[in-house]
N, C-alpha and C positions, 0 to 999 in steps of 0.2 A: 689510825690517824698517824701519819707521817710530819717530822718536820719538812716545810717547803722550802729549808737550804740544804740539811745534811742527808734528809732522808732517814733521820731517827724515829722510830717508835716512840710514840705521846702518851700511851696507856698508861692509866694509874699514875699519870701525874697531875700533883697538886698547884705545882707552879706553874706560873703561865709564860714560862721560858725553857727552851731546849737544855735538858743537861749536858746533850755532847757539844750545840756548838753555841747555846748564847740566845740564840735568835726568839724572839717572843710571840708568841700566838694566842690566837683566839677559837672558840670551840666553832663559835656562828661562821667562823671563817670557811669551814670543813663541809663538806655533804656525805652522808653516809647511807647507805640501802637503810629505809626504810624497820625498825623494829627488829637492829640487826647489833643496837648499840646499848648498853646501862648505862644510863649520866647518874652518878650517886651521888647524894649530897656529900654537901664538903664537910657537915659537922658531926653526919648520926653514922654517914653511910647510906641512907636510904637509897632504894636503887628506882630509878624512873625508864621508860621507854620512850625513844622519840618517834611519834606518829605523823608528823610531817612530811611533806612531800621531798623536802630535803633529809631528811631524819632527823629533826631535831626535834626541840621539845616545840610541846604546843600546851598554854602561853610558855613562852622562853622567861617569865618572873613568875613567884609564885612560893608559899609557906610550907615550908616542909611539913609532910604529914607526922613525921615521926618526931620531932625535933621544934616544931612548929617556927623553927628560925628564916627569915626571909632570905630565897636562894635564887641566884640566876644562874640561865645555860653558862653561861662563860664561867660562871665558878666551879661547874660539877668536876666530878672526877670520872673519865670515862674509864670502859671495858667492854670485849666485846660481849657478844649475851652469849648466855651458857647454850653450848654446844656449834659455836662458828669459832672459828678462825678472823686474825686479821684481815687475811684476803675476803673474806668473805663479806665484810662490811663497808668496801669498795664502791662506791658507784663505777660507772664507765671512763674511764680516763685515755686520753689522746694518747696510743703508743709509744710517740717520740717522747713524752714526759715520764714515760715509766721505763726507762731504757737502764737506766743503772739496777732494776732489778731484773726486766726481762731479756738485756743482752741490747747493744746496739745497731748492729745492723739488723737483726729482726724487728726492732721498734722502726729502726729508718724506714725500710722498706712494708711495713704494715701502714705506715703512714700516709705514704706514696700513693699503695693501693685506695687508700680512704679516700685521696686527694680528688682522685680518678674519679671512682665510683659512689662514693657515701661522703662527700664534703659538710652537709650540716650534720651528722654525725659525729663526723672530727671538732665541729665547732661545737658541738653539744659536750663533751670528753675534755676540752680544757677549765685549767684553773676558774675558781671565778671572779679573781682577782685579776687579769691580762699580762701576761709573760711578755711581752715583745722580744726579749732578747731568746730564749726561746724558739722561736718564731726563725729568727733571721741565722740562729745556726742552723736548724733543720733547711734553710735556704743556701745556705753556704757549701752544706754538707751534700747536699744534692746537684748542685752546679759544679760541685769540684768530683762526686763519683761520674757526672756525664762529659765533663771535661778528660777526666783520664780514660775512661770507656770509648769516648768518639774518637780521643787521640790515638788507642792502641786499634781501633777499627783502622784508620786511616793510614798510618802505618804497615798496616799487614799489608793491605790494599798495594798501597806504595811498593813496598817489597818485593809483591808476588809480580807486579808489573814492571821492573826493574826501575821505575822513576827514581830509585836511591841507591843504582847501582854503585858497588865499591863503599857502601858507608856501611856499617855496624846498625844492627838494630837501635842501642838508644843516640847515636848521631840522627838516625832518621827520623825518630822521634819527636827532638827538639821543633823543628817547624809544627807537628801539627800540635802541639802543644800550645804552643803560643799562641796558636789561632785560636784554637777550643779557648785557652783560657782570657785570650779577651773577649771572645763571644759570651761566655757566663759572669766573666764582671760588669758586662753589657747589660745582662740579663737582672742583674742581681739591684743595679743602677734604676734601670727603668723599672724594676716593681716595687724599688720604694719609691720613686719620685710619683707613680701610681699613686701608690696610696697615701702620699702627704695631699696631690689632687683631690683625691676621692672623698678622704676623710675634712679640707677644706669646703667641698661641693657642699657634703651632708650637712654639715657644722650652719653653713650659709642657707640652706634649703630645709631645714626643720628641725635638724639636734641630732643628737647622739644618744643610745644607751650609756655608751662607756666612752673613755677616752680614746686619744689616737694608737696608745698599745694595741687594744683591741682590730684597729684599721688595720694596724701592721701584723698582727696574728692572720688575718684574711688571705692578703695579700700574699704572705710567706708563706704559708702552708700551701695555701694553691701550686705554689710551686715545683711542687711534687711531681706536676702533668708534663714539665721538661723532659721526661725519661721517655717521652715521646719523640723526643728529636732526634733519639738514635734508634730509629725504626725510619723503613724507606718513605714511607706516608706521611709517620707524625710530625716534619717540617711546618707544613702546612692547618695541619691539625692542633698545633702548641695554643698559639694563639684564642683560637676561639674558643676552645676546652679549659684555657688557664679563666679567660674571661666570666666561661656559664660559671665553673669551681667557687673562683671570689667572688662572685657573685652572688651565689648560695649562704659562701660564710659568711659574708660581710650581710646581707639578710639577718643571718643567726643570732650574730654578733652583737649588732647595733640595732638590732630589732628595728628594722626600717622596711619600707616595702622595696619590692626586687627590680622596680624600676628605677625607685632611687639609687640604690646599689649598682647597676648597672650601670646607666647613665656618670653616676660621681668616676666609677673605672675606666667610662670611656671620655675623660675629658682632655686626659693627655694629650691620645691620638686625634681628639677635635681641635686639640691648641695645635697641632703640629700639622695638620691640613689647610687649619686657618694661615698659618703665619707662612704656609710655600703658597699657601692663592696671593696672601698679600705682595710677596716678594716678586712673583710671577709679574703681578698687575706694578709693582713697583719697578720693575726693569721696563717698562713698556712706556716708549715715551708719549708723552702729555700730545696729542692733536697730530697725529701719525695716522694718515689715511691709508687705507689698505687696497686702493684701488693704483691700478698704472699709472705711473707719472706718465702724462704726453710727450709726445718724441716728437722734434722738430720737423718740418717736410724735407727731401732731398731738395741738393742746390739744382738749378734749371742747366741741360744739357747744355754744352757751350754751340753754338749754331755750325753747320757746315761749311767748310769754306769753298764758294765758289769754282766749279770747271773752269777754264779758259777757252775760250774759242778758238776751234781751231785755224791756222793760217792760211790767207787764199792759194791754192791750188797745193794744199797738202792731201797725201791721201792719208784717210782714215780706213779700218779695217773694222 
């Protein structure tokens, strides 16, 4: 058991506040493998096992066998059980969350993969409380490695084809930089305005599990599937791969069916089809026939003017 700000070991404590940084917690808060933990009372010692599907106790109240004093989960004192380790009493936890112990770019990019290929997985592996912020640095932090990757692709590119003849590699750099990075704060923009949609749509169409943190954990971790756009294909591919992704997590999430999930992600892009048809139909004026105007007939040829007769006795030829 970790604190959830400093990342201090909780073992064998009595109080129910962090010694290194303050912060205060609760046991019910935690999920632990299954029969992997001791909660011991807080007044004999006794030691219990939690058989719960989270690990915790079952009833979570209840009279101490040995001490016969009334105790709850939140009061015990844990440890792990004889013969594991702290890791070992771990359930499954999101990569990007476990990154100050297992190294950051190995969590980034485990994450990524998740995004890809095992999205409810990833949503099963977060807190169960909802991170958002969280969320939207692993978004940050993805948008800015495909910004600097697409930039130094483009660049070489550049280079090798003399379009930046006479400039130094980082002068040539600067243009695709700029580009790459307002395409990812583009990117970054439309998948929260997403998910404040998404999570309104639900909210309006039958409720939530959780709040809108949760919406925005979906949304942001999907984000992972961007690392698609610097492959020659995944331009085209981003889109509908970020789409099934949140899709899945935001399912996980909000425990909602996957049509509603979907549908709340695509309302964006339906307010934005609506509102170029309305514009379309707003520029078009009011009782404008689409048929030829009539065009007037030509004016009548002016008449010929009359031969002259010829004079008596002229000759004619």
């Amino acid at each position: 058991m970790w604190c959830k700000t400093c990342d201090y070991q909780l073992w064998n404590i009595k109080a129910r506040r962090c010694p290194e940084c303050g912060t205060p917690f609760a046991v019910s808060d935690y999920e632990f493998v299954p029969n992997s933990v001791k909660f011991c009372c807080p007044h004999c010692g006794q030691d219990y096992y939690g058989t719960g599907p989270r690990g915790h106790l079952d009833p979570p109240a209840f009279d101490c066998v040995s001490c016969s004093q009334p105790v709850t989960m939140d009061e015990m004192v844990l440890l792990p059980a004889e013969g594991l380790d702290a890791e070992q009493t771990r359930v499954f936890r999101t990569p990007w969350l476990q990154r100050k112990t297992n190294g950051w770019f190995g969590s980034w990019w485990s994450t990524v993969k998740m995004a890809l290929f095992s999205p409810t997985k990833l949503m099963h592996g977060l807190a169960p409380a909802p991170q958002p912020g969280e969320a939207i640095r692993f978004a940050v932090a993805t948008y800015l490695f495909m910004m600097a990757v697409g930039a130094a692709i483009f660049t070489i590119i550049g280079l090798l084809g003399g379009m930046f003849a006479g400039s130094t590699p980082g002068d040539a750099m600067l243009l695709p930089m700029l580009v790459m990075g307002l395409y990812a704060a583009g990117l970054l923009i439309a998948v929260l305005i997403t998910a404040s949609l998404a999570h309104l749509v639900l909210r309006i169409t039958g409720g939530t599990a959780h709040g809108f943190g949760r919406t925005i954990e979906a949304a942001c971790y999907a984000a992972g599937v961007s690392v698609l756009i610097l492959t020659g294909c995944g331009t085209h591919l981003f889109w509908p791969w970020w789409l099934i992704s949140a899709t899945l997590m935001l399912r996980q999430g909000q425990r909602v069916h996957g049509a509603r999930a979907a549908l709340s992600l695509l309302a964006l892009p339906i307010l934005l089809i609506v509102a170029i048809m309305l514009l379309v139909v707003a520029q078009q004026p009011m009782g404008v026939s689409l048929a030829p105007a009539p065009t007037a007939p030509p004016p009548p040829a002016p008449p010929a003017a009359p031969v002259p007769a010829p004079a008596p006795g002229a000759v004619t030829f």
